[in-house]
C-alpha positions in Angstrom: 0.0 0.0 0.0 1.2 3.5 -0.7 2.7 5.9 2.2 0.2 9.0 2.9 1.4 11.8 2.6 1.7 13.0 6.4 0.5 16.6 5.4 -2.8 15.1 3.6 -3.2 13.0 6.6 -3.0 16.1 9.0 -5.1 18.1 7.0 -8.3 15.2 7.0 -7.5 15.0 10.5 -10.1 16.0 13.4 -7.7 18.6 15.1 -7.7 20.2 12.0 -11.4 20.5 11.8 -12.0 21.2 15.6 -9.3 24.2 14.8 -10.6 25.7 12.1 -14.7 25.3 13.1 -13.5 27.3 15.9 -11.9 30.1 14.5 -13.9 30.1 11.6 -17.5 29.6 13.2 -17.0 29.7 17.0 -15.4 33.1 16.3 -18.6 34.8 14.3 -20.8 33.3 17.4 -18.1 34.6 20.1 -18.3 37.9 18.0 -22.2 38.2 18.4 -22.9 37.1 22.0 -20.8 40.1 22.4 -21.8 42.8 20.2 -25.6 42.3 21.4 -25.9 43.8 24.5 -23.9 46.8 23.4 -26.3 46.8 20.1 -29.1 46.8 21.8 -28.3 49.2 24.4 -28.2 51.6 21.5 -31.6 50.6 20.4 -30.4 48.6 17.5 -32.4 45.7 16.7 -30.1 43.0 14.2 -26.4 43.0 12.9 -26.6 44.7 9.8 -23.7 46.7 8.1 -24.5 50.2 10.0 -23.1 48.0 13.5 -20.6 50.5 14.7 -18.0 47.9 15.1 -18.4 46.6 11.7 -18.7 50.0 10.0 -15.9 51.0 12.1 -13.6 47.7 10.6 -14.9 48.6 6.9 -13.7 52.3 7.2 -10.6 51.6 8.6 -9.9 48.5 6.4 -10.4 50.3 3.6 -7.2 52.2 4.4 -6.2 49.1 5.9 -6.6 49.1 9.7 -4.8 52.2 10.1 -3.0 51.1 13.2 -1.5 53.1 16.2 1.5 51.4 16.4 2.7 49.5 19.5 5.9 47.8 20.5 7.1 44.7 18.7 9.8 42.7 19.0 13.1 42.7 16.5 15.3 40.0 16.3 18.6 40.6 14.3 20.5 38.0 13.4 20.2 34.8 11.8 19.2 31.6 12.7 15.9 30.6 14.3 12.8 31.7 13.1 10.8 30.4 16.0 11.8 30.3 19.4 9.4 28.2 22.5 9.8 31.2 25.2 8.6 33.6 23.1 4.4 34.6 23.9 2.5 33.1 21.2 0.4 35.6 18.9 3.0 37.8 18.2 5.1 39.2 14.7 9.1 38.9 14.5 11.1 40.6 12.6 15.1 39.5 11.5 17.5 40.2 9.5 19.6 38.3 7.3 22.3 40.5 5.5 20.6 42.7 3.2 17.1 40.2 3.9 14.6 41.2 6.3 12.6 38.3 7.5 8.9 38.6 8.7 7.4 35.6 10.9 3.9 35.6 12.1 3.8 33.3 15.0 0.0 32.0 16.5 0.5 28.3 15.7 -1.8 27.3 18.4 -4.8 29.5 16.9 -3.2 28.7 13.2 -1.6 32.0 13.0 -4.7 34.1 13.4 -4.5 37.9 13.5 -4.9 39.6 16.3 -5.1 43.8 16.3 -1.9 43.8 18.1 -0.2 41.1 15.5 -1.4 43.3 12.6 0.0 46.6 14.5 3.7 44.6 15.2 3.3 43.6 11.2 2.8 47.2 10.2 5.5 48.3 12.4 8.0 45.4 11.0 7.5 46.1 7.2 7.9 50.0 8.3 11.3 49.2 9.5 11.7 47.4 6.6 11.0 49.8 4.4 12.7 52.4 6.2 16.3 51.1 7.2 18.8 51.5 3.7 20.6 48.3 4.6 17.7 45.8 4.2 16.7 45.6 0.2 14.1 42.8 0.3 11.6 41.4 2.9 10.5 37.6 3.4 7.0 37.4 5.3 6.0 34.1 6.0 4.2 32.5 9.0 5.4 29.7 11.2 4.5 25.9 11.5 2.1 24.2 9.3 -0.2 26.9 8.4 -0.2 30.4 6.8 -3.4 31.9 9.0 -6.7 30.9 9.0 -7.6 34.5 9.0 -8.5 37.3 12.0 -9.3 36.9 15.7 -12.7 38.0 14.6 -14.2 39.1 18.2 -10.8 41.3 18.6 -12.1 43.1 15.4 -15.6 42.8 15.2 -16.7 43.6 18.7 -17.4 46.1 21.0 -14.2 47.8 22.6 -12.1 46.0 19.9 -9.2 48.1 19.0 -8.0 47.6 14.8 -6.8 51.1 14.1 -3.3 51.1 12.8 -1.4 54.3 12.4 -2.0 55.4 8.6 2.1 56.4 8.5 2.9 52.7 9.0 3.0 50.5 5.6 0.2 48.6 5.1 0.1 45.3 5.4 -2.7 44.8 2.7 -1.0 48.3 0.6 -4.2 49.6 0.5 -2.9 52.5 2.1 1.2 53.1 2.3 3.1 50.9 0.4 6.4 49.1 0.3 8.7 50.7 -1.4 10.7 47.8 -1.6 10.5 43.7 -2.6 8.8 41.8 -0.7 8.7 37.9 -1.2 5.5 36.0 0.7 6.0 32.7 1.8 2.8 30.5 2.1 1.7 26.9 3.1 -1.4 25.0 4.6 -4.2 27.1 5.5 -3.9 30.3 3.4 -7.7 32.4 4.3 -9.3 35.8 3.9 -6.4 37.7 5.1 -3.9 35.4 4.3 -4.7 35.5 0.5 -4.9 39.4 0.7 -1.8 40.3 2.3 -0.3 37.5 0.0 -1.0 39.6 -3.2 0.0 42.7 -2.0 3.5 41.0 -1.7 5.3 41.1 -5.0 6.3 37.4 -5.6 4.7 34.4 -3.5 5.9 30.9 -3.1 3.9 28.2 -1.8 4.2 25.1 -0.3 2.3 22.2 -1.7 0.4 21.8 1.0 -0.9 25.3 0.7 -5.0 25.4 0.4 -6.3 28.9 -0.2 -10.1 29.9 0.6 -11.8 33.8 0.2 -15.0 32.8 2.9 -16.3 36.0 3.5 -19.3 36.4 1.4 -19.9 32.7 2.9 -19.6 34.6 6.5 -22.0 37.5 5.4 -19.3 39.8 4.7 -17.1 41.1 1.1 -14.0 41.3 1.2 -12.1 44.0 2.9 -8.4 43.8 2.0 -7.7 44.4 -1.3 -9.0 40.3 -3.1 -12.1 42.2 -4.5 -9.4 44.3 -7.0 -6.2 41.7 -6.7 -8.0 38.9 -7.8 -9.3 40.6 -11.0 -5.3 42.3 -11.7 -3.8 38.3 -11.5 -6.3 36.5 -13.1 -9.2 38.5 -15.1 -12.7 39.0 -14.5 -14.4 35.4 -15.3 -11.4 33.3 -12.4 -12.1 36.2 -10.3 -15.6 36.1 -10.0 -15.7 31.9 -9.8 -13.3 31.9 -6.4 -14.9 35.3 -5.0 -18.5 34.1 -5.7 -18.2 30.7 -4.5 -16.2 30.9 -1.4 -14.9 28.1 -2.4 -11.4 26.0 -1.8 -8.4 25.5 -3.5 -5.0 24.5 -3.5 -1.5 25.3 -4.9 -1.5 24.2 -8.4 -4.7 25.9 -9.3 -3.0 29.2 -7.6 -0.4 28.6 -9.3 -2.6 28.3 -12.6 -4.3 31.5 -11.6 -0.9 33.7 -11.2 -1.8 34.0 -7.7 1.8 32.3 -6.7 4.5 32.6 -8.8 6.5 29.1 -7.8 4.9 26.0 -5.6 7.7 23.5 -4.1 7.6 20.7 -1.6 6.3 21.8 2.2 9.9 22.2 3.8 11.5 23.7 1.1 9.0 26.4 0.9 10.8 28.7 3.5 14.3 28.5 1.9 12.9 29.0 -1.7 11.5 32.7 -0.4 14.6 33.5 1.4 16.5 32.2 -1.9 14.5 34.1 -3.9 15.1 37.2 -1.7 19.2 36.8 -2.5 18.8 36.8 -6.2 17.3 39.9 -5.6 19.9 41.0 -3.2 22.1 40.2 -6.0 20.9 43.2 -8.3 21.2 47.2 -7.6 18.5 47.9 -4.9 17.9 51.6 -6.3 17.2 49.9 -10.2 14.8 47.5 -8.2 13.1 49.7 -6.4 12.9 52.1 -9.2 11.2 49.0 -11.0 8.8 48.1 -8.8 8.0 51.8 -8.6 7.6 52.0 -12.2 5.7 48.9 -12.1 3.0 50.5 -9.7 2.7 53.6 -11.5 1.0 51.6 -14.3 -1.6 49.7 -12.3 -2.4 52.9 -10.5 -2.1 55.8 -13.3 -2.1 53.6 -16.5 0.0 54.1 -19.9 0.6 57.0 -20.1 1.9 57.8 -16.4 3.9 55.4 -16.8 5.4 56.3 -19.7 5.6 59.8 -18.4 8.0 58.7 -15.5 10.3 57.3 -17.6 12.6 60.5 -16.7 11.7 60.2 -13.0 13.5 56.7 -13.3 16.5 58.1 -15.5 17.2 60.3 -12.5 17.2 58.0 -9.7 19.5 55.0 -11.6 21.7 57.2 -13.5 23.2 59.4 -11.0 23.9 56.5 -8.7 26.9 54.9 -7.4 25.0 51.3 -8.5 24.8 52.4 -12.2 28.6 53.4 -12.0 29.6 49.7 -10.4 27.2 47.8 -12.9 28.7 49.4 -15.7 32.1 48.9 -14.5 31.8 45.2 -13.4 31.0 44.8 -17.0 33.5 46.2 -18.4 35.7 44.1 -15.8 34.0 40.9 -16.0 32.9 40.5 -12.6 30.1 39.7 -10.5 28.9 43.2 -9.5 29.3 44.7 -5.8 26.1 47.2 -5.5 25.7 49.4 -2.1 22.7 50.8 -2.8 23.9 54.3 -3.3 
């Protein structure tokens, strides 16, 4: 008889089900029982949109839950991604040479978001984006699974607190954006949030374990971070509407089909692939990359002809760089070129 695949066989098991029912169902009913009484202390009679902690999440997700930032941890150094005295339901940041790598760490609530996990992300990919000596950015999630989505209660209810400082980047770039590459790392359980802060990340590799779901029209909701307008920019209107519609679930290949990931490997090789990925970028100059993405943006956000039209902008930040000097000169010398980002 053939050897099952241990990750299949984890993923029909009944801790997985019992995990995900109870973030995924447990969480809406947690979420009501306490929004009621404060609902109906205000006179209002069902949940509809106009709740003020939903309307309160839709208006500050749409600029992406413009958090006030708090501390968060940084770890410099290489080495261990995850380390057993650290409080779970927290986000790490650590460098690697010119790689900055971002680890989400829940595992015992399959890397659910919390408002003060998505505050320490914000904060990390501001750093990031911020210190000259870090030129790309892995973001990946620990153990098994990328999240199953948010803490819903923790957003959803009364007294929750999801406001992220609008000066921070954006972990969905709905509001500021990365200047700067950014390489996601995904595997398992890949929902909602998940496959929104994915595709604001520039290239995504996923493990083949990786199964993605949108489930919030299935929840009574629309999506909120970006999937309503990213789907359609990967994979056109007709593949857009058939996962958004449906709610429906699947896996690596078919993102892979959909443009959705850009490379799917074995789970275990999935975190070295990102981080490998991130050094071939390393390897080129950080102001011509940048410049690119940059460029890049301009056309999904202007179109053609703004594009065009910055052409010069770019000419003036490559040209007059030290980068553009070595590149040319490490050609002329037939060697591997040693760019400083300058």
């Amino acid at each position: 008889m053939a050897a099952v695949d241990p990750g299949a066989a984890w993923f029909a098991s009944y801790e997985w089900g019992l995990n995900v029912f109870d973030i995924n169902v447990f969480g809406v009913i947690r979420m009501t029982n306490a929004a009621l009484p404060h609902m109906r202390a205000q006179g209002i009679g069902r949940i509809s949109p106009t709740v003020r902690g939903r309307a309160r999440l839709l208006t500050t997700t749409t600029r992406r839950f413009s958090l006030v930032a708090r501390p968060a941890r940084t770890h410099h150094g290489q080495g261990a991604f995850m380390s057993h005295d650290r409080e779970p339901g927290e986000v790490t940041l650590e460098t690697d040479g010119n790689i900055a790598i971002i680890t989400v760490e829940n595992e015992s609530k399959m890397n659910s978001y919390t408002p003060a996990m998505m505050r320490q992300l914000a904060q990390h990919l501001t750093t990031f984006d911020e210190d000259d000596s870090l030129w790309v950015a892995v973001f990946r999630s620990a153990g098994k699974h990328t999240t199953a989505g948010l803490d819903m209660p923790k957003f959803f209810g009364p007294g929750a607190d999801a406001d992220i400082d609008p000066a921070l980047v954006d972990p969905f770039a709905l509001g500021r954006r990365a200047t700067k590459p950014i390489v996601a790392v995904v595997q398992g359980i890949t929902f909602t949030v998940g496959i929104e802060m994915m595709l604001a990340a520039d290239i995504v590799v996923a493990a083949d374990t990786a199964q993605f779901q949108q489930l919030e029209v299935a929840r009574g909701l629309a999506p909120l971070g970006g999937a309503h307008f990213r789907y359609l920019t990967r994979t056109g209107w007709g593949n857009a509407m058939y996962h958004l519609l449906r709610a429906d679930k699947f896996d690596a290949q078919r993102a892979l089909d959909l443009g959705f990931v850009q490379e799917v490997v074995p789970f275990g090789q999935h975190i070295e692939r990102g981080i490998e990925l991130a050094r071939e970028i390393c390897a080129n100059a950080p102001l011509g990359v940048r410049a690119t993405k940059a460029s890049a943006l301009k056309y999904l956000e202007q179109g053609e002809p703004a594009a065009v039209a910055a052409i010069d902008d770019v000419k003036g930040a490559v040209f007059d760089s030290h980068d553009f000097q070595e590149g040319i000169q490490s050609f002329i010398e037939r060697r591997q070129a040693n760019f400083q980002g300058k």
